[in-house]
N, C-alpha and C positions, 0 to 999 in steps of 0.2 A: 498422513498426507494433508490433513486440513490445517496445521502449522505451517506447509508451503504457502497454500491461500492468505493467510494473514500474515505471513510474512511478506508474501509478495505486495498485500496493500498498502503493509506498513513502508514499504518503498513509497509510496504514494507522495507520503511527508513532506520525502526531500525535497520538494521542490516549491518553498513558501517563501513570500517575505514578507517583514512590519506592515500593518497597514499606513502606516505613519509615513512609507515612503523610507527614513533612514534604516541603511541597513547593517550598522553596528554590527560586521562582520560575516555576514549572510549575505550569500552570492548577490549580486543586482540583476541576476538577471532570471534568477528564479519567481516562476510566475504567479501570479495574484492570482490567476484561475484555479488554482487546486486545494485556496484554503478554504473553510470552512466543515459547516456539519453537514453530510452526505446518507441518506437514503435509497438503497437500491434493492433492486431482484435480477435475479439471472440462477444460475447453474452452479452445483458444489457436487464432482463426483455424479454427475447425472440426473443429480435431484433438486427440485426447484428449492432456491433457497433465499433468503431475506437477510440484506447484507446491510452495516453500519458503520459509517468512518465518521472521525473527527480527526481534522488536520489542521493543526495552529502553531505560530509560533508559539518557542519555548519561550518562558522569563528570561526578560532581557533582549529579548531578540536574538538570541545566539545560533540558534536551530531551532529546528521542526520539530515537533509530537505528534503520535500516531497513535490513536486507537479505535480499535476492530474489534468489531462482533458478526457473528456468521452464526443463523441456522437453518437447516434443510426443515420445509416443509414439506410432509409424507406421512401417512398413517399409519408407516411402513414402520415399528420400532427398533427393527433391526437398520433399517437406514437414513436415522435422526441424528444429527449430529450438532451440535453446540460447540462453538470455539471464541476465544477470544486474546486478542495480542495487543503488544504496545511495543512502539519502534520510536527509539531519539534518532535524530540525525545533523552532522553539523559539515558544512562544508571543510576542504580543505584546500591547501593552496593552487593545486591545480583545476577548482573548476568541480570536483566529483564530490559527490556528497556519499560519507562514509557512515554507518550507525551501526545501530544493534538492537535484534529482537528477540522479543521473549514473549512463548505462546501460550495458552490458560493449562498447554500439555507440557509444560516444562521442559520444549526443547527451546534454543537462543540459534539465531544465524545471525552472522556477519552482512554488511548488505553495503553495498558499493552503486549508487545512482547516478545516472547521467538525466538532463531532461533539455528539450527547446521550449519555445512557447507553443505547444502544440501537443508534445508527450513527454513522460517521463519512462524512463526505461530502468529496471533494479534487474540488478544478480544479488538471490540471496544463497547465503553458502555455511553448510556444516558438514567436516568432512565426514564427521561419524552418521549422518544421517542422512539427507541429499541435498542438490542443489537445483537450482530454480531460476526463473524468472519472472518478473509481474510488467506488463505496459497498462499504462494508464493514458489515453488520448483524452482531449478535450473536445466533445462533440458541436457541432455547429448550435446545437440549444441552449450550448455552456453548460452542458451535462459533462458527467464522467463515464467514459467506457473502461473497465479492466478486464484486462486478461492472463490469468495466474497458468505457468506451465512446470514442469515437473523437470529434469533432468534426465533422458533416457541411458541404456547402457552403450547406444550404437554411438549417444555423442546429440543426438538429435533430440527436441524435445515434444512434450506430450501436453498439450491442453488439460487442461482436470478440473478450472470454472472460468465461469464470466460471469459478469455483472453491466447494468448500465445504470447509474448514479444521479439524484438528482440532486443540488444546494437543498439542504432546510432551512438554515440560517449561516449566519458568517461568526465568526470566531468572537469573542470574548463574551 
């Protein structure tokens, strides 16, 4: 389950562009608020945990890079958990930003984003394993709020962490 989480941030990505303004292929309308280096805390599985993203564009400007680190803080050693992912993402002609992630557990999902200026929203998906969703909102501090959910059997889905994100610095 902790490959849903960082897959689900790896969603985060999609939604960057150059800081240069040109966007040599990458949506225009994907927002400047969601790049950079990000530190946060919130919940993994019920246990408080310390969360890390870096979202930049890729060389060249063509898409987004993602990477994620997650661990639960607990004294608990049966409920420590350590994980880490990396998700590309490149838009495509309709507007939706398409990628692919791969977690430090060796499972990959498929990951289809939409975002405004405000949130981004991912489905990630393996049919062998499950599927998911991650929201990433932009908070009035110009923080990041995420919220990684799981895919139920009724159809409906299930929370399993949150985070709230602050910038450390800005990309390059």
């Amino acid at each position: 389950m902790i490959h849903m989480l960082v897959l689900g941030l790896s969603a985060l990505v999609a939604s960057g562009v150059p800081a240069s303004g040109e966007t040599n292929g990458i949506n225009p309308m994907a927002p400047q608020w969601l790049l950079g280096h990000w530190s946060g805390q919130g919940e993994l599985f019920q246990n408080p945990a310390q969360m890390h993203l870096a979202i930049c564009p890729l060389a060249g400007n063509r898409g987004i890079t993602l990477n994620y680190r997650v661990e639960t803080v607990t004294n608990d050693k049966e409920k420590r958990y350590k994980y880490s992912g990396h998700a590309d993402y490149f838009p495509d002609e309709t507007g939706t930003w398409k990628g692919r992630w791969i977690g430090s557990n060796k499972v990959d999902h498929g990951l289809d984003a939409t975002f405004t200026d405000q949130e981004l929203s991912v489905i990630w998906h393996n049919a062998d394993v499950e599927t998911g969703k991650t929201i990433y909102r932009r908070t009035a501090e110009g923080g990041l709020a995420v919220q990684d959910y799981v895919a139920r059997k009724d159809g409906g889905f299930r929370l399993f962490a949150h985070a709230e994100y602050a910038r450390e610095k800005s990309c390059g």
